[in-house]
Backbone as a chain_set.jsonl record, in Angstrom:
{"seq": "XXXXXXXXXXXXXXXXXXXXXXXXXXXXXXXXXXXXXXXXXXXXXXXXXXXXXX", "coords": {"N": [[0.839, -1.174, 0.0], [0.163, 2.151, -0.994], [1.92, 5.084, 0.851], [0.88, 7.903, 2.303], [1.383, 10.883, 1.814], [2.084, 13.888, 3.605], [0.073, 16.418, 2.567], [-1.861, 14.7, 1.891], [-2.45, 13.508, 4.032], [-3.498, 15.55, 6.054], [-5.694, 16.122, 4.469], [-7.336, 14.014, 4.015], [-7.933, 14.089, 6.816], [-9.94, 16.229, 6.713], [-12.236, 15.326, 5.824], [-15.368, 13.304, 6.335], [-15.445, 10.321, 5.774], [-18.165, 8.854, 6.541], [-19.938, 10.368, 6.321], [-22.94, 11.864, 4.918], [-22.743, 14.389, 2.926], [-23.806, 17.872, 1.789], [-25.231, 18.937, -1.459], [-23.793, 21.046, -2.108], [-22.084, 21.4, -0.057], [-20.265, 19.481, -0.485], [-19.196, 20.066, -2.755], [-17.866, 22.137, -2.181], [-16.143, 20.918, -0.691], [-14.31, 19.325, -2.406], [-13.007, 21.037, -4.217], [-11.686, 22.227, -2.379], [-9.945, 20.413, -1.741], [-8.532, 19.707, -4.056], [-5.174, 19.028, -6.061], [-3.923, 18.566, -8.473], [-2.262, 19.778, -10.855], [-3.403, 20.052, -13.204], [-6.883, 20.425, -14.467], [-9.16, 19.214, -12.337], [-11.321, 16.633, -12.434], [-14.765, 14.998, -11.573], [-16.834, 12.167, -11.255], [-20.5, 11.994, -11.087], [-22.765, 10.09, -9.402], [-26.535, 9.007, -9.975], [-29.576, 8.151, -7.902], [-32.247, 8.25, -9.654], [-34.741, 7.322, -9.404], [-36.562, 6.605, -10.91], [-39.801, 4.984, -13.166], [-38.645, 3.122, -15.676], [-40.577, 1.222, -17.284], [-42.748, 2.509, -17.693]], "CA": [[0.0, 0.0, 0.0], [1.408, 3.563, -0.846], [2.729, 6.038, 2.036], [0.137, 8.878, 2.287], [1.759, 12.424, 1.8], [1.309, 15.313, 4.694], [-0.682, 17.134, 2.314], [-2.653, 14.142, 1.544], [-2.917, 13.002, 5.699], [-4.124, 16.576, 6.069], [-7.099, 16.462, 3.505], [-8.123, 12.716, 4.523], [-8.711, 14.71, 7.978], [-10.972, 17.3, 6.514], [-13.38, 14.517, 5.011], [-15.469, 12.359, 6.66], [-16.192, 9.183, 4.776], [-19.2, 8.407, 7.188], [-20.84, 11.633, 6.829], [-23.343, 12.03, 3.718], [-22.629, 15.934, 2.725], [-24.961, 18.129, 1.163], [-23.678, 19.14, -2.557], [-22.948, 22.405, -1.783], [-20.813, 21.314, 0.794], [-19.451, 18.284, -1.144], [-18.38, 20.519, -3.946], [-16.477, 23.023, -1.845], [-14.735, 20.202, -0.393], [-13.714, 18.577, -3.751], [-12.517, 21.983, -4.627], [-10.217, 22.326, -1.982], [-8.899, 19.244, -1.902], [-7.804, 19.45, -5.868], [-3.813, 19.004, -5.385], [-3.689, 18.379, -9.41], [-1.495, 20.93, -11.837], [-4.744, 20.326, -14.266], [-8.474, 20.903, -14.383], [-9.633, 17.753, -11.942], [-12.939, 16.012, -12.797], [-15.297, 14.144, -10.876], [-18.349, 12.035, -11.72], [-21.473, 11.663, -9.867], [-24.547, 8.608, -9.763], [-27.703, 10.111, -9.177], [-30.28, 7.339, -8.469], [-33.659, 9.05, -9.645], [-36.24, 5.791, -9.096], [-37.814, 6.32, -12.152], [-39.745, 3.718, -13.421], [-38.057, 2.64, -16.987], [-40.9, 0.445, -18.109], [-43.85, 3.115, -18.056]], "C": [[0.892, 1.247, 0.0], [0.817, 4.288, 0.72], [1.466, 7.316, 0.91], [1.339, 10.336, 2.642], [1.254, 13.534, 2.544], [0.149, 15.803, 4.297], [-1.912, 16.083, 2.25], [-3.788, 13.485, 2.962], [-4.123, 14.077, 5.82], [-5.931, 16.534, 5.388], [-7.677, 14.904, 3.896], [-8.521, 13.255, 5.945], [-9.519, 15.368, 8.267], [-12.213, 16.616, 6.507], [-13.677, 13.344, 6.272], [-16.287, 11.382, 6.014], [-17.787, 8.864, 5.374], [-20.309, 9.212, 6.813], [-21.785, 11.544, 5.426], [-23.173, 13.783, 3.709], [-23.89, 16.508, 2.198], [-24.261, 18.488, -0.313], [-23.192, 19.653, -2.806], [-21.756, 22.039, -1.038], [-19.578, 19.996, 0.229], [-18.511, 18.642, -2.318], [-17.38, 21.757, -3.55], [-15.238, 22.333, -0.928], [-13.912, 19.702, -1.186], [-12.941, 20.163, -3.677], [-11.415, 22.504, -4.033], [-9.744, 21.493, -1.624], [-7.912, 19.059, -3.325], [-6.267, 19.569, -5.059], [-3.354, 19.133, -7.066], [-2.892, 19.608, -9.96], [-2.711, 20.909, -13.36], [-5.677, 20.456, -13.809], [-8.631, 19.161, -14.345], [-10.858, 17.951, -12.721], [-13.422, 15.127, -11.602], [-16.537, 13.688, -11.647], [-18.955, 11.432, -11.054], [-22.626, 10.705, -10.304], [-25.353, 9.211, -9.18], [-28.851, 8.882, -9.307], [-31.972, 7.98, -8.565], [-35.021, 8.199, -9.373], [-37.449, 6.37, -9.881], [-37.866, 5.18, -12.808], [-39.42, 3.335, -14.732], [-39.448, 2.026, -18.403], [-42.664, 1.79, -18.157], [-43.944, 4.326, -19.362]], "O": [[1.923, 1.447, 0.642], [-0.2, 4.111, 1.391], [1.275, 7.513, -0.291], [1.931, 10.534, 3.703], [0.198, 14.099, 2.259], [-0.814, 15.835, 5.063], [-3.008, 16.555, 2.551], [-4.978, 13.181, 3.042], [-5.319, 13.794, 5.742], [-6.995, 16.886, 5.896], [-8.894, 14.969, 4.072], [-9.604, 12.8, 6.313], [-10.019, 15.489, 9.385], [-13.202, 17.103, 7.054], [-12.849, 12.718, 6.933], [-17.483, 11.488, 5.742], [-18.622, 8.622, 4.503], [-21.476, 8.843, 6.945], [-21.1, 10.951, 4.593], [-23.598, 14.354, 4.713], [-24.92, 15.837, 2.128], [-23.043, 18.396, -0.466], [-22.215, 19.49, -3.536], [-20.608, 22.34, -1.367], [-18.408, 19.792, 0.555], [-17.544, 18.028, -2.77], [-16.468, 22.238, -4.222], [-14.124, 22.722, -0.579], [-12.744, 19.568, -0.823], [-12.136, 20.208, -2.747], [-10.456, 23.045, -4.584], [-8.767, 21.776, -0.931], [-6.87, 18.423, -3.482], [-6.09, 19.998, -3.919], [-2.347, 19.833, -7.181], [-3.007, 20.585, -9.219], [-2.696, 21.701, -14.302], [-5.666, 20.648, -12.593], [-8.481, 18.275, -15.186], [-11.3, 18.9, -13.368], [-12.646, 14.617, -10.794], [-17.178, 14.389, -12.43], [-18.532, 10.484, -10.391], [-23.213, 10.665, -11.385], [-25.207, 9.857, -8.143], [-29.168, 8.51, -10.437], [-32.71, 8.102, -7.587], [-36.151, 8.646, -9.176], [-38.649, 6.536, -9.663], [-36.931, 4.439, -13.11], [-40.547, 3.07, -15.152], [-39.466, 2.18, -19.624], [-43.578, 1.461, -18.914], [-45.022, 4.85, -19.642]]}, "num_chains": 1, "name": "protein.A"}
């Protein structure tokens, strides 16, 4: 398993996996977590429970 990086300890301390966010708050945490030198991405599942067969 890789060795976690200060900066990376740090930002696994901000987040809590347990927690469900709201997506306001989910998207200003993504945002400062970015560490990248490019334009991150993320992609999201949205389950809408619509019914398919009507």
């Amino acid at each position: 398993m890789a060795k976690l990086t200060k900066k990376q300890k740090a930002q696994q301390g901000k987040i809590d996996s347990t927690k469900l966010y709201a997506l306001a708050d989910a998207l200003t945490l993504v945002k400062e977590s970015a560490t990248a030198k490019f334009d991150e991405s993320i992609d999201v599942a949205v389950q809408l429970g619509v019914d398919a067969k009507k």
